[in-house]
VEXDREN-2710 file (C-alpha; in Angstrom, 1 decimal):
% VEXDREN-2710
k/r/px/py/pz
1/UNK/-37.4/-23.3/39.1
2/UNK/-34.1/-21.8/40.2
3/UNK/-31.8/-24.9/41.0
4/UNK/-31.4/-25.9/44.8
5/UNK/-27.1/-25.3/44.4
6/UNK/-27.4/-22.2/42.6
7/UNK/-30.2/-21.1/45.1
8/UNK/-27.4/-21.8/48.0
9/UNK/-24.7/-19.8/46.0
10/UNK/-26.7/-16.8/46.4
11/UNK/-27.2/-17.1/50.0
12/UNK/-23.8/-18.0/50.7
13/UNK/-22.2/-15.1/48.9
14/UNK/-24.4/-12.7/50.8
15/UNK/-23.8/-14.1/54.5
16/UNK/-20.0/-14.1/53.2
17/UNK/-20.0/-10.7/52.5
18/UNK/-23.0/-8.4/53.4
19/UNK/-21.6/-5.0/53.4
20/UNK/-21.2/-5.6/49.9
21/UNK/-24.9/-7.1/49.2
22/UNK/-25.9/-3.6/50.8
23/UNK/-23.4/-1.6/48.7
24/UNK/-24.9/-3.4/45.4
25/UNK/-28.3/-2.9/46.7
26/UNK/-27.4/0.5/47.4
27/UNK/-26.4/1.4/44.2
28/UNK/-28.8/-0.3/42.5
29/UNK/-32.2/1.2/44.3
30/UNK/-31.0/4.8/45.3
31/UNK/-32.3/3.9/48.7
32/UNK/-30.9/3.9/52.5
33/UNK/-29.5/1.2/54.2
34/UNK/-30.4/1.1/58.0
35/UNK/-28.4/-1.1/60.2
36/UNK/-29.2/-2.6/63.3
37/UNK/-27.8/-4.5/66.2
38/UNK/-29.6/-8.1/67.1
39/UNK/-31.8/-9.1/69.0
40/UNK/-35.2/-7.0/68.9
41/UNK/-34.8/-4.7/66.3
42/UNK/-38.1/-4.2/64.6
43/UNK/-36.6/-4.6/61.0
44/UNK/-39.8/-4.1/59.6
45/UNK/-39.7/-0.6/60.3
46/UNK/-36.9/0.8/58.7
47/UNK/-38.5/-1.5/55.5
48/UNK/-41.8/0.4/56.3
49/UNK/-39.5/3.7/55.5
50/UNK/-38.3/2.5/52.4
51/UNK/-34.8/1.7/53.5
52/UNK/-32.6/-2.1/53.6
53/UNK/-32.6/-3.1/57.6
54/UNK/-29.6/-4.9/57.5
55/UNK/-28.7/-6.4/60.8
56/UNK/-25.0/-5.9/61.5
57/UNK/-23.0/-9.7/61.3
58/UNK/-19.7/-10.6/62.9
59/UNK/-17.1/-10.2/60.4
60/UNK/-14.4/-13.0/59.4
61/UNK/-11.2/-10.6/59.7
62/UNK/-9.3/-10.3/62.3
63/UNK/-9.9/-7.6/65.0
64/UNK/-7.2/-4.6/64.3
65/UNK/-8.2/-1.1/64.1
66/UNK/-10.9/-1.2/66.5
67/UNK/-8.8/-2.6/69.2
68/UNK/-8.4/1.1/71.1
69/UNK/-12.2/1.5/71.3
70/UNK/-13.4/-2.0/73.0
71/UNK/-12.2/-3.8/76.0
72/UNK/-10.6/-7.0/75.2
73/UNK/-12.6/-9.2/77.5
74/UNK/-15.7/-7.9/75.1
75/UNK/-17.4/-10.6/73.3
76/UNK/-16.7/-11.4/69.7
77/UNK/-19.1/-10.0/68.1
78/UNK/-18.7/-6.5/70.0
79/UNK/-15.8/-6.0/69.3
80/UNK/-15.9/-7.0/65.4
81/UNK/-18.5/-4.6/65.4
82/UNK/-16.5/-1.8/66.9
83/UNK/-13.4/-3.0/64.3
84/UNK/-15.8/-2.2/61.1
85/UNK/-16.4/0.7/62.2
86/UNK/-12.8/2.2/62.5
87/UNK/-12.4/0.5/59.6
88/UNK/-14.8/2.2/57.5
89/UNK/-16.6/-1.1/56.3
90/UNK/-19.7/0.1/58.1
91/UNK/-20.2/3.6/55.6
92/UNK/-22.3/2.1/53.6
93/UNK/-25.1/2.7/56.6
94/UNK/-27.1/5.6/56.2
95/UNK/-28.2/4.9/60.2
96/UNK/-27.7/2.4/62.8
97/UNK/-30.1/1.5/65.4
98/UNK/-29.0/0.0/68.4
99/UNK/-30.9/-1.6/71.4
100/UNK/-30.1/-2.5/74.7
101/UNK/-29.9/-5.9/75.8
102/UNK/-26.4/-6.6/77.4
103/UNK/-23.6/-4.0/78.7
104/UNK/-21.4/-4.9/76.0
105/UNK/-24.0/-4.1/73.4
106/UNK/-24.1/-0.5/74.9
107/UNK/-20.5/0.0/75.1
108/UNK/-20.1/-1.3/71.4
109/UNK/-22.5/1.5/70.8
110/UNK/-20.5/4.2/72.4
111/UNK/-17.5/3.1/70.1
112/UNK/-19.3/3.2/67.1
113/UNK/-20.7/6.7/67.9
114/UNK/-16.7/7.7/68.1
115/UNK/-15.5/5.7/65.0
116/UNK/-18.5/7.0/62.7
117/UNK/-19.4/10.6/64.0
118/UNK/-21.3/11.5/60.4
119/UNK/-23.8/8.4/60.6
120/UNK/-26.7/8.8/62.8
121/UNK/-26.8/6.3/65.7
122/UNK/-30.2/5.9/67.3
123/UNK/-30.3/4.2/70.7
124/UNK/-33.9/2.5/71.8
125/UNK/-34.3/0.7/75.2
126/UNK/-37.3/-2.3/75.5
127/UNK/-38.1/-3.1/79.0
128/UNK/-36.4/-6.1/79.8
129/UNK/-39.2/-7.5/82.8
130/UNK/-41.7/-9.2/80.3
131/UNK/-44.5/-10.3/83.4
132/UNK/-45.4/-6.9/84.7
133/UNK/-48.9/-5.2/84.6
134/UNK/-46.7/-2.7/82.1
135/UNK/-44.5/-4.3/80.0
136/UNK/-47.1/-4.3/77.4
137/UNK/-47.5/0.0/77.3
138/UNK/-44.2/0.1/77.9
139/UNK/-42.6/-1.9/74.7
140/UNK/-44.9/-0.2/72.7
141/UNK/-43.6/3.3/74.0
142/UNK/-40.1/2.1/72.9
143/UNK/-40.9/1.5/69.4
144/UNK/-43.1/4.3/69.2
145/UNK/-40.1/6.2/69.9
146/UNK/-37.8/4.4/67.9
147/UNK/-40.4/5.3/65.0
148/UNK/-40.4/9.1/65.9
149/UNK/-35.9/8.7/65.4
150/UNK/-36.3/7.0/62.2
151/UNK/-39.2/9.2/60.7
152/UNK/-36.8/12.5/62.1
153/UNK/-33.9/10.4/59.9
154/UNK/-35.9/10.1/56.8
155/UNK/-37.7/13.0/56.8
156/UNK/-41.4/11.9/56.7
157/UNK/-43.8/9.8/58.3
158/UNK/-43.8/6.1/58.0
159/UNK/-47.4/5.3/57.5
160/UNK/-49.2/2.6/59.2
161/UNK/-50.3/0.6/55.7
162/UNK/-46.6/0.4/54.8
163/UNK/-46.0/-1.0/58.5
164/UNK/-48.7/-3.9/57.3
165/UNK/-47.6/-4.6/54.8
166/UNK/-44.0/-4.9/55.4
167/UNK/-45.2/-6.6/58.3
168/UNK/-47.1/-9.6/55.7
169/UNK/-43.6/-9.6/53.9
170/UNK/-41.7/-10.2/56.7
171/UNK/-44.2/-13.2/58.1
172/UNK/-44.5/-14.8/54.4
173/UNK/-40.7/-14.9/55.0
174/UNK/-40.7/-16.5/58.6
175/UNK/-43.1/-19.1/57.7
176/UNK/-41.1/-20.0/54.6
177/UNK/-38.2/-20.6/57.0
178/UNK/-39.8/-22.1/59.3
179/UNK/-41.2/-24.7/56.7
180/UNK/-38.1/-25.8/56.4
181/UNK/-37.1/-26.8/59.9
182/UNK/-40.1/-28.3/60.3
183/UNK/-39.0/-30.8/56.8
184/UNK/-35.6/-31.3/58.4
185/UNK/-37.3/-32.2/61.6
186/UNK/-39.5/-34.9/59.7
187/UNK/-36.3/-36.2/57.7
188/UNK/-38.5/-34.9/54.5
189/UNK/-35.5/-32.6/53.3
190/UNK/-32.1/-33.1/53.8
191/UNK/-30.2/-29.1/55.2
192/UNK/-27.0/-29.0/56.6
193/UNK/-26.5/-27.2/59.8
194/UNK/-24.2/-24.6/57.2
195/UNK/-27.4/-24.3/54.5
196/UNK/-29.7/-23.5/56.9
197/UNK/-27.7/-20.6/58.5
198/UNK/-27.3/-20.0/55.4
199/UNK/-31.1/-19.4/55.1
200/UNK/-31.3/-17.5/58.2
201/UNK/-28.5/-15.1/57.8
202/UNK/-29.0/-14.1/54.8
203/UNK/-32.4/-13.0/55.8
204/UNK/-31.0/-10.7/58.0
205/UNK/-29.1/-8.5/55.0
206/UNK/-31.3/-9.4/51.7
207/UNK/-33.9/-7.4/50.0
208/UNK/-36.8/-9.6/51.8
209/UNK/-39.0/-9.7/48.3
210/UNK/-35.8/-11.2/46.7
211/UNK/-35.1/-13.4/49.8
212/UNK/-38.3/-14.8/50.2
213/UNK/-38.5/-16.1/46.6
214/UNK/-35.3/-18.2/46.9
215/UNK/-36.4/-19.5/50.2
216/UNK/-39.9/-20.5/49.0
217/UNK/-38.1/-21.8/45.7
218/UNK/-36.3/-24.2/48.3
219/UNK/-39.3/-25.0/50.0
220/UNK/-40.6/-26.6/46.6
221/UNK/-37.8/-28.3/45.9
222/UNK/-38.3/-30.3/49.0
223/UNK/-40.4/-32.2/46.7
224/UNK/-37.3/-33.6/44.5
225/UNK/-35.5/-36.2/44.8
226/UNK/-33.2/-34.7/47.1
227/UNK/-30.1/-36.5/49.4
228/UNK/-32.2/-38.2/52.5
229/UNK/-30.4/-37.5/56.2
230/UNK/-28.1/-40.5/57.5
231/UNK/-30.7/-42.3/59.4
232/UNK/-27.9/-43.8/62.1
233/UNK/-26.7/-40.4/62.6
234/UNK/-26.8/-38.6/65.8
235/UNK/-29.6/-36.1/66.2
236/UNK/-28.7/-33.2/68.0
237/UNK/-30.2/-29.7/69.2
238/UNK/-27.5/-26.9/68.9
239/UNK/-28.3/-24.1/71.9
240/UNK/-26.9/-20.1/72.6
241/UNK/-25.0/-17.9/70.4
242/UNK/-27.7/-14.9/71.0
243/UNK/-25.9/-12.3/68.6
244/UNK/-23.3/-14.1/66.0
245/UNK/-23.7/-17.1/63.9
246/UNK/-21.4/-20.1/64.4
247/UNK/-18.8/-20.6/62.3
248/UNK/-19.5/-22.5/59.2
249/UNK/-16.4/-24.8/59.8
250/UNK/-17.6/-25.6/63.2
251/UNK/-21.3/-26.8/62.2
252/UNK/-19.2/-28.9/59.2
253/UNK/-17.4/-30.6/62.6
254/UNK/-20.0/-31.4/64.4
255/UNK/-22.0/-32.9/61.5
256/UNK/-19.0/-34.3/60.1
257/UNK/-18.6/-36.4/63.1
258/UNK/-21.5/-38.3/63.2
259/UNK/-24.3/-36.0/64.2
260/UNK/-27.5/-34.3/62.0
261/UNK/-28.5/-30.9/63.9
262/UNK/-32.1/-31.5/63.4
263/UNK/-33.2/-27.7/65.5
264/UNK/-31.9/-25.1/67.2
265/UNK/-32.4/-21.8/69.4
266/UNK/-29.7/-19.7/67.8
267/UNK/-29.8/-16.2/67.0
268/UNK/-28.8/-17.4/63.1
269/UNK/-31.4/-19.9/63.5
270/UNK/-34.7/-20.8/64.9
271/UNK/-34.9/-18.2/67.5
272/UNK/-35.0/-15.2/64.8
273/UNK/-37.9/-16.9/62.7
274/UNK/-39.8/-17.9/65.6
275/UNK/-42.9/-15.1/65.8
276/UNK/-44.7/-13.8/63.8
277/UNK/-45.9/-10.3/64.2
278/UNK/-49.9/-9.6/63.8
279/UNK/-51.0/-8.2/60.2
280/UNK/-54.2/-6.2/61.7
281/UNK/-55.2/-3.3/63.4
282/UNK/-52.3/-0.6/64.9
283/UNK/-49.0/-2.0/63.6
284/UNK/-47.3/-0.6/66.8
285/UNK/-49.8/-2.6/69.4
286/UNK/-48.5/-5.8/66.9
287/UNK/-45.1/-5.0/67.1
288/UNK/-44.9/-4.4/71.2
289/UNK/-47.1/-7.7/71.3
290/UNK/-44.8/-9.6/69.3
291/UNK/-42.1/-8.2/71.5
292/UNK/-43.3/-10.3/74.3
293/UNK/-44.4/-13.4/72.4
294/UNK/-40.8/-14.1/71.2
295/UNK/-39.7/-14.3/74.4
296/UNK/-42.6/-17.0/75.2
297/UNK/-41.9/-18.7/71.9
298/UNK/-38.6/-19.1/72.8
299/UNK/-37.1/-17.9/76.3
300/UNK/-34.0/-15.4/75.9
301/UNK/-31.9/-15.4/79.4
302/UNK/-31.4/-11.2/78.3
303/UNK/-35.4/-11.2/79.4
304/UNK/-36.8/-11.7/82.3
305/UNK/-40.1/-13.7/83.0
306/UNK/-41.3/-15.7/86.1
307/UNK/-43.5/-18.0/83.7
308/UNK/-41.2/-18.9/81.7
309/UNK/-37.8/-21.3/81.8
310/UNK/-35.6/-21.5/79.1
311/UNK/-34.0/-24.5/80.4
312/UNK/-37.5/-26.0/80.2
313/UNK/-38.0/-25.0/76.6
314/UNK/-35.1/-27.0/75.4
315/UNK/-36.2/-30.2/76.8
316/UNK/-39.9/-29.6/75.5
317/UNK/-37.9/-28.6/72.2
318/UNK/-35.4/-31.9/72.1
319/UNK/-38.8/-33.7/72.6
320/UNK/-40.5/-32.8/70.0
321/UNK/-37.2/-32.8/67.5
322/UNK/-36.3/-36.6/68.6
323/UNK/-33.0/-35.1/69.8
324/UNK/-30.6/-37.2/71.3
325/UNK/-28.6/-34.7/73.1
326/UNK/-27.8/-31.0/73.3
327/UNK/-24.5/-29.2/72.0
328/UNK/-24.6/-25.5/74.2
329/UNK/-22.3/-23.1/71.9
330/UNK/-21.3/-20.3/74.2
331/UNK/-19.9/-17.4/72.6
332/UNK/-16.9/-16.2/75.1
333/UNK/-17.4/-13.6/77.3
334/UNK/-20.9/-13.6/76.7
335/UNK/-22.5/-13.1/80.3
336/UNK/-26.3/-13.5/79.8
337/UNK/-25.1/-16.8/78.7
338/UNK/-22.5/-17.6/81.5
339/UNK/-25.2/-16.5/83.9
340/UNK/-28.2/-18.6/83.0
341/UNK/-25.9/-21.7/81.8
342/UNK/-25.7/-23.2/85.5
343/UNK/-29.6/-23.9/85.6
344/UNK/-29.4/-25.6/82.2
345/UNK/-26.9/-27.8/83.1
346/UNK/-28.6/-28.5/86.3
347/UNK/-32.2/-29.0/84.5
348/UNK/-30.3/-31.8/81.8
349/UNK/-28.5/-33.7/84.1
350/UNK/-31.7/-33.9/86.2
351/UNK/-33.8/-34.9/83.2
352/UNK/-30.5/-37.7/82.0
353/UNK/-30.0/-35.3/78.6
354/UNK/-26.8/-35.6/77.5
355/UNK/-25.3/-32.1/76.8
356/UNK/-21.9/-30.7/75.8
357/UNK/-20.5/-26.9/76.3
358/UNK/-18.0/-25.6/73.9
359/UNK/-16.9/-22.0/74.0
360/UNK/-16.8/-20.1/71.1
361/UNK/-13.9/-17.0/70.0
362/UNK/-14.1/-14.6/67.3
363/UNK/-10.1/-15.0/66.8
364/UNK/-9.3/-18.8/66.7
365/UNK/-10.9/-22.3/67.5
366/UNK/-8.7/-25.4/68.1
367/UNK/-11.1/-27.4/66.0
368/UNK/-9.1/-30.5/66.5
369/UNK/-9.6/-30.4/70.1
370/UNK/-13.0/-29.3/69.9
371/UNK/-13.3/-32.6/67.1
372/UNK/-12.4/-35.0/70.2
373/UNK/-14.5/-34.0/72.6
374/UNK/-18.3/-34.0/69.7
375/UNK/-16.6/-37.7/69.3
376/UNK/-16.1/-38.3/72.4
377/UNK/-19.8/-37.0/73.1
378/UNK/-21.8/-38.6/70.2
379/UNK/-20.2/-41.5/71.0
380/UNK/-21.9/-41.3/74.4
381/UNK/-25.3/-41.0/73.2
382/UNK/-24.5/-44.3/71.2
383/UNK/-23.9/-46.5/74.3
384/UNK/-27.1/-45.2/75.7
385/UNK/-28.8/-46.1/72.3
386/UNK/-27.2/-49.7/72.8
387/UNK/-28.2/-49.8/76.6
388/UNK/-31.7/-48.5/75.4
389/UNK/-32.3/-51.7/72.9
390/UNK/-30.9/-53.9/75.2
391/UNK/-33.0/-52.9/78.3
392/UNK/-36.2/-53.1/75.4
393/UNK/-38.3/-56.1/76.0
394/UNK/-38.5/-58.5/73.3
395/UNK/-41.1/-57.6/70.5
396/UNK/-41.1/-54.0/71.7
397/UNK/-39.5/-51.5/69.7
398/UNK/-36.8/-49.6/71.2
END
């Protein structure tokens, strides 16, 4: 069995550098590599064709060439985007597939057509009302047509047995992951915040088959004597960030302060692993049902649907984690975010959650700052813990 730290060196190197897993990959296979943009992006598909779906990640560097292509008040991950791209970084991409989900998204796409005119861009729309009488036809109609762009790209059909089984490939892989959120949930397995991105992300750029057998390798390990979680630590949900992941050295502040993130609804997190899609019959009616199941599983404020509160979800979720408060990272200039924020502030401090906002930037974070106020927080949900066990009638436990 592969050891746990050499299993996390792998993943590590890939999420620190993707373009060059899929260069490596490239080179090694002879096959394409089919980028996407988050959120909905079928990735199955372009793995159905053969290709590497690689879903695109915010880069470390600094934003510099693609500064003439992108607003400035763009969020982060647009415009880092948009800066590959001029850069060149993004060649190695036989296609990218873009959907629509925000207005930034579809002006990032309009860059990237300009910066990369030889590399075939395919746009696909989902309808974004997920309660009507046709949302159902509708989604599937979308990916039907995103199929027809990507079997144009290739050159031949992608057949509905490869969609299956890419499809079981892709769930062994969620489940795997899942697995272990549900062990950090239980205290049964010790994962930083970093590791488990770690997880996450690299499942967005990996050869799955090669992914999935570190990830289950981890899941084994479980059963080693491996570190146990501080028990007096602070157990916290971590909330937002639909398209980027966190910065590493932010999740090592957070933790480092006291805390143990126990779940999350991140993008790089629990929110990409959530749903699985359905193995049987038409692969396409699978695909536009899962569509609308992730957004039950867990609520996206880029979606809309009357029966559904995302708000409400992250209580219910803090419930069943044992989470003693909420940290809301909000990537700046993210409006779906900024819009839907105000009812989940209104819904905690109805409820008496404790919750903290901090807003995210691609460019810099005054992590000191930042430092103060997680202290200042945790150290809130520690006088309620106190007020807790002394309100706790003797002989009851707290």
């Amino acid at each position: 069995m592969t050891p746990r730290s050499e299993i996390f060196e792998v993943l590590a190197k890939v999420c620190a550098d993707p373009m060059g897993y899929a260069r490596a990959w490239k080179t090694r296979t002879g096959r394409r590599v089919i980028g996407s943009f988050p959120m909905n992006f079928p990735s199955e598909m372009a793995h159905a064709a053969g290709a590497l779906p690689l879903i695109i990640q915010e880069a470390e560097d600094p934003i510099t060439a693609g500064h003439g292509l992108l607003f400035p008040f763009y969020c982060g991950f647009t415009r880092s985007a948009v800066d590959q791209a001029a850069k060149g970084d993004l060649a190695v991409l036989d296609a990218i597939m873009f959907g629509d989900h925000c207005v930034q998204l579809l002006g990032a796409a309009d860059a990237v057509r300009v910066a990369l005119p030889d590399t075939r861009v395919i746009f696909f729309q989902l309808i974004s009302s997920m309660c009507d009488p046709w949302t159902l036809g509708r989604s599937k109609e979308s990916f039907e047509k995103l199929r027809f762009e990507l079997e144009d790209f290739i050159g031949e059909p992608v057949r509905d047995d490869a969609m299956r089984a890419s499809i079981a490939l892709f769930n062994r892989g969620r489940q795997a992951m899942r697995e272990l959120y549900r062990m950090r949930v239980e205290g049964r397995v010790a994962l930083t915040a970093r590791e488990m991105q770690y997880v996450v992300k690299s499942s967005m750029v990996m050869d799955r088959a090669e992914h999935l057998e570190l990830v289950e390798a981890l899941v084994a390990s479980a059963s080693e004597n491996l570190p146990q979680p501080e028990k007096r630590a602070v157990r916290l949900h971590l909330s937002g960030h639909f398209c980027q992941a966190p910065k590493p050295e932010l999740l090592d502040m957070i933790e480092g302060c006291g805390a143990i993130v126990v779940g999350d609804d991140l993008y790089h997190g629990y929110r990409y692993i959530s749903t699985d899609v359905g193995e049987e019959g038409n692969p396409m009616d699978s695909l536009a049902r899962w569509y609308l199941d992730r957004n039950t599983g867990v609520p996206c404020p880029t979606r809309v649907q009357n029966d559904v509160d995302w708000d409400a979800f992250l209580l219910d979720a803090m419930r069943k984690e044992s989470a003693e408060g909420m940290i809301v990272l909000m990537a700046k200039f993210c409006e779906p975010h900024m819009y839907y924020y105000p009812e989940v502030k209104e819904a905690f401090e109805k409820a008496g959650m404790p919750h903290l906002l901090i807003e995210t930037e691609h460019e810099s974070m005054a992590l000191e700052h930042m430092r103060t106020r997680v202290e200042s927080f945790l150290e809130l949900i520690k006088r309620r813990r106190g007020v807790a066990r002394a309100n706790t009638p003797e002989g009851e436990v707290a």
